[in-house]
C-alpha positions in Angstrom: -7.6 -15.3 -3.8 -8.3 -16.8 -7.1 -6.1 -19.8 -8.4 -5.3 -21.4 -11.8 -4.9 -24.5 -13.0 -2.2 -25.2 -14.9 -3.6 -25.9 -18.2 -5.8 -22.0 -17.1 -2.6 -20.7 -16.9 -1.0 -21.9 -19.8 -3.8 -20.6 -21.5 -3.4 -16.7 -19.9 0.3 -16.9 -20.8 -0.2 -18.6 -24.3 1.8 -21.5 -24.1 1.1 -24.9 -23.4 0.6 -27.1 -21.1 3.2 -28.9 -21.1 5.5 -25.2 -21.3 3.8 -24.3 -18.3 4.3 -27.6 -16.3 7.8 -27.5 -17.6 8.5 -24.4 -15.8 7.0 -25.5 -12.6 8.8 -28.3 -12.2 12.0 -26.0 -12.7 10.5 -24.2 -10.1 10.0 -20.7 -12.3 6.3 -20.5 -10.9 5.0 -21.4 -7.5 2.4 -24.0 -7.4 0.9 -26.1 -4.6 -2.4 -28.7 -4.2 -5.8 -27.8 -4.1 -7.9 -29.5 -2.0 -9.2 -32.2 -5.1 -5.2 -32.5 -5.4 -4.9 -30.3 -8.8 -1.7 -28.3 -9.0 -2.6 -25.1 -8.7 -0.9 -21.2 -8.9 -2.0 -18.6 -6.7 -3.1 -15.4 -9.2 -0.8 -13.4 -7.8 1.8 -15.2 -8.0 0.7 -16.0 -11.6 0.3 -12.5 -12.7 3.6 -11.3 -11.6 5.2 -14.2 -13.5 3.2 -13.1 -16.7 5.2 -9.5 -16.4 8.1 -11.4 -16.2 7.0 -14.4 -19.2 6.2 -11.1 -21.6 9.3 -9.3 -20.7 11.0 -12.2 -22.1 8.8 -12.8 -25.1 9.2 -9.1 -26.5 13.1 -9.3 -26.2 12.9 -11.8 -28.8 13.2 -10.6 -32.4 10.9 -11.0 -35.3 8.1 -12.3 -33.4 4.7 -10.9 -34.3 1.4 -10.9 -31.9 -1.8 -10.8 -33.3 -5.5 -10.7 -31.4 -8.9 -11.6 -32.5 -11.3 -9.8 -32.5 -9.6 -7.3 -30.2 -10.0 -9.7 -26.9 -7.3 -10.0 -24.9 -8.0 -12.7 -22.3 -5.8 -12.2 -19.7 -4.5 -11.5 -15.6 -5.4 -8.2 -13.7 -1.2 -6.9 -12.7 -2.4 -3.8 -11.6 -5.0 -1.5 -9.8 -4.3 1.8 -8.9 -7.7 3.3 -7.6 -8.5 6.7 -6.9 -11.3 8.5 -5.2 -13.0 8.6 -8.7 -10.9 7.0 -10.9 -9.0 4.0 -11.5 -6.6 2.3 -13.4 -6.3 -1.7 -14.3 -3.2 -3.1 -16.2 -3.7 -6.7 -17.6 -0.7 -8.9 -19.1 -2.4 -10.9 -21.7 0.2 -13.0 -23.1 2.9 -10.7 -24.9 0.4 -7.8 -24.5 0.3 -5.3 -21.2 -3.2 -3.2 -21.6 -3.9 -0.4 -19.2 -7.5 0.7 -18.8 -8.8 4.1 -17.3 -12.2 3.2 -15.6 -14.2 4.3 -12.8 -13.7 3.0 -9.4 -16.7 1.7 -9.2 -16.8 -0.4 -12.0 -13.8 -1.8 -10.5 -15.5 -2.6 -7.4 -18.5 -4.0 -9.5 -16.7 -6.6 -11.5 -14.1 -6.8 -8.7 -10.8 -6.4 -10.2 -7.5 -7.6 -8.2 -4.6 -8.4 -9.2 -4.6 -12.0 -9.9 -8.3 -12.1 -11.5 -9.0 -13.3 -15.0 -10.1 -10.7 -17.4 -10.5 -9.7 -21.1 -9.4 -6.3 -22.4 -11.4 -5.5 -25.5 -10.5 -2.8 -27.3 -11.8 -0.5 -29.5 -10.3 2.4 -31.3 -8.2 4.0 -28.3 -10.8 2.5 -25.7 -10.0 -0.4 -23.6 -13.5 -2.3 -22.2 -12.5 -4.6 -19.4 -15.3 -8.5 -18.8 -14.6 -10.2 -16.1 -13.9 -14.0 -16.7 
């Protein structure tokens, strides 16, 4: 299973570093030592806190999100595949994007929940790199 740093993670929630050590400490996010001693978060345990991080950030009012370029760099939530088909949610920041794919491009670029990926979208398609 893939982990993150905390300045990584900060960086897939968009906050800080120091907003993401913060809520370590306070023990709102799991971490534990890798073996060069970095504090580290497990990617699932990071992506299921991003669900909850956005949840919180769209109650707020008056905030506005923005992307560039249509990239959202971000944490696989989701995967739902079927014999054929498949379908990938990614919490990028504020943002929850659900792609429609084949299955095996999702075996290809090997998509779990907890990977780092970028949503791109274009008109009502959603393009999905792996980081």
């Amino acid at each position: 299973m893939q982990s993150y740093t905390i300045g990584q993670a900060a960086r897939l929630l968009g906050v800080s570093p120091d907003t993401a050590r913060r809520w370590a400490d306070a023990g709102r996010i799991a971490t534990h030592r890798d073996d060069g001693g970095r504090r580290v978060i497990d990617g699932r345990d990071l992506a299921a806190f991003s669900i909850e991080v956005a949840k919180d950030a769209t109650a707020e009012e008056g905030v506005v999100y923005t992307s560039a370029r249509n990239a959202f760099a971000g944490i696989v939530t989701a995967v739902k595949l079927g014999d054929i088909a498949a379908q990938v949610e990614i919490q990028a920041g504020p943002h929850r994007l659900v792609s429609l794919l084949t299955r095996e491009a999702v075996e290809e670029l090997g998509l779990e929940v907890g990977v780092q990926a970028t949503a791109r979208v274009k008109s009502t398609s959603v393009h999905i790199d792996r980081a």
